[in-house]
N, C-alpha and C positions, 0 to 999 in steps of 0.2 A: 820559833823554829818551824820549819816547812814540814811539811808531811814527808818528802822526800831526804829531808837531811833525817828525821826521825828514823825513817826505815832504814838510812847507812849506817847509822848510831848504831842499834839492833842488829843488824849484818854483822858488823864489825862489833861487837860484843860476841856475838853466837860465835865468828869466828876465833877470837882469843881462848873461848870457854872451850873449843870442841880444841883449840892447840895445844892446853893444859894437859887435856883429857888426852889425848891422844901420845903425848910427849910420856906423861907420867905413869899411864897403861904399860908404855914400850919400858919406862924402869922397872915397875913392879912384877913385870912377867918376864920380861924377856934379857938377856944378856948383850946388851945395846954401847955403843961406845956417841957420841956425841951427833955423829952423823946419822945414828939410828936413830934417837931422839929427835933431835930435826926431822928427818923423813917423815915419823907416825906423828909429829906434830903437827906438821903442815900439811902433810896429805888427809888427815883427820880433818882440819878443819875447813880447808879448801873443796873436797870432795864432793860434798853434798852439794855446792853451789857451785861447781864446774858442769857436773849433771843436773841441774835445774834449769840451767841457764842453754847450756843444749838443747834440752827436752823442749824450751822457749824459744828456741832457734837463734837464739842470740850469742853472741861471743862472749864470753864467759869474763863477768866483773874484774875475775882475778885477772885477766890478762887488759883490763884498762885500767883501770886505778891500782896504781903502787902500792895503796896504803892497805889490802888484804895481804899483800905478799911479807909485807914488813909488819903487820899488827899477829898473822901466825907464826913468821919466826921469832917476835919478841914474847910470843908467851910459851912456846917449843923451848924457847934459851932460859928465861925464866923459871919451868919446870924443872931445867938439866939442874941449875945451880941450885933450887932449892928442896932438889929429893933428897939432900941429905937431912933435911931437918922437917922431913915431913915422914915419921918414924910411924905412920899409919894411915899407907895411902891409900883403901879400898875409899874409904869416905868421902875425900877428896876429891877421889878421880869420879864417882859416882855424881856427886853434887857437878862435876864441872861437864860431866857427859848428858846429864838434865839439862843443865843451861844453854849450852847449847843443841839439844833436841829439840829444847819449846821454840826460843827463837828461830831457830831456821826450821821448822815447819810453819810458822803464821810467816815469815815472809817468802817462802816459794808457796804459798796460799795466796795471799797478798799479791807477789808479781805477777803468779794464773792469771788471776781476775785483772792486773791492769790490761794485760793483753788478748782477755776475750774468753780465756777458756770458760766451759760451764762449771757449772757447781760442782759435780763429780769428778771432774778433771783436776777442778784447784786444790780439791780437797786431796786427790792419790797425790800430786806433784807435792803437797805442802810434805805428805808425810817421806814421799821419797828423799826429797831433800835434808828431814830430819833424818835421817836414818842413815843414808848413802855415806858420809864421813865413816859413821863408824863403822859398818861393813866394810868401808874399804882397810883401816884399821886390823881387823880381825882378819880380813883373809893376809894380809902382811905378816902378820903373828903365824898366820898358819893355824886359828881357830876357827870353830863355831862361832858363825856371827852371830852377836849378842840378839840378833830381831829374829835370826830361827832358832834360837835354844829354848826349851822346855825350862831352863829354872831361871831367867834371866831377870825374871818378874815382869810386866807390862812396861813394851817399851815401840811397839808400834801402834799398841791404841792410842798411848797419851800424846803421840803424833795427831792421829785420826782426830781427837777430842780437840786438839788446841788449833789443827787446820778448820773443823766443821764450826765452830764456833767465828772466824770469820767470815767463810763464806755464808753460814747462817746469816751473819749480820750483812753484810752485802746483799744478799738474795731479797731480803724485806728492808732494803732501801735504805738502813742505820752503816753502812758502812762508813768506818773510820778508825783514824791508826789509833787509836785506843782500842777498840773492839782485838786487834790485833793484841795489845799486850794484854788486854783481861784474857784470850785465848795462850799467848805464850805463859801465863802465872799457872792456869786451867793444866795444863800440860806437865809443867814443873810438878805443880804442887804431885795431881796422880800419880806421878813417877817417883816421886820421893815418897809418898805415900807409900806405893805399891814393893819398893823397895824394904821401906820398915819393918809394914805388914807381911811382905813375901807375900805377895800376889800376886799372881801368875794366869795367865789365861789359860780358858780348860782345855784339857786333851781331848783325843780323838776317843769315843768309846771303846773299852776296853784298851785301852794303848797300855803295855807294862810301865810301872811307874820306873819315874827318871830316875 
């Protein structure tokens, strides 16, 4: 398998995981009928890679290949019909909002670097792209986006951490799509970590507690 079908592979995973997430967020919070579910499923996981791909100047994946538009609605339709038998869905939705944060942060990392930018650059873009799905998500809801709350536990370092670990690897000439998924595992794992342990990045001094 080519370097480039590997990195659609991963695209198109991160996109199914952030349509879960995003679909089954909108059951468990909010008062959604079938059409709401769609929306925070697809815009959840389309998002982040709509703004990467701008930010890249380029026409945005989703609008050339079919197969983001139909791999977010079949895991948006997939949530609708299985939130009845998922009778405890913080975990869930948790686990499928990791999976998809790590991969799309190492590939809007990944596609920086194929097109030039520097290190600092690939590294902000990888995390924007992890993040931007769910922000967009959350302002839908009408909340505090998960990346600026105070008790949300670490969710734009483990971006930062799984972006800098491929441009690390690029930078000292080891770049390759492996380095990319040790950096999306890197990500995952902290974020599920940081969730368990409630870990949270610190506050401002003196800030009153949350």
């Amino acid at each position: 398998m080519s370097t480039q079908s590997i990195i659609l592979v991963l695209d198109l995973t991160g996109v199914f995981a952030f349509a879960l997430d995003g679909a089954l967020t909108g059951v468990r919070t909010a008062r959604v009928d079938l059409v709401g579910v769609t929306v925070l499923g697809v815009t959840t996981a389309l998002g982040g890679g709509i703004i990467r791909d701008l930010l890249l100047g380029q026409t945005p994946a989703t609008f050339q290949d079919w197969r983001y538009i139909v791999v977010a609605l079949a895991g948006a339709t997939l949530a609708f019909f299985l939130s009845s038998q998922l009778q405890h869905l913080a975990t869930p939705i948790q686990l499928f909002d990791a999976a998809g944060l790590s991969l799309f942060a190492v590939i809007g990392a990944t596609k920086a670097i194929e097109v030039g930018f520097g290190p600092l650059q690939a590294v902000l873009l990888g995390t924007i792209t992890g993040v931007g799905g769910g922000t967009i998500r959350d302002v839908l809801l009408n909340r505090i986006p998960v990346v600026l709350s105070a008790n949300s536990r670490l969710y734009a370092i483990p971006a930062l951490l799984g972006a800098g670990v491929v441009v690390l690897f690029d930078t000292i000439g080891l770049g390759s799509i492996w380095f990319a998924v040790a950096g999306a595992l890197l990500c995952y794992c902290v974020r599920v970590l940081s969730l368990y342990f409630r870990w949270n990045a610190p506050p401002p001094p003196g800030a009153p507690p949350a």
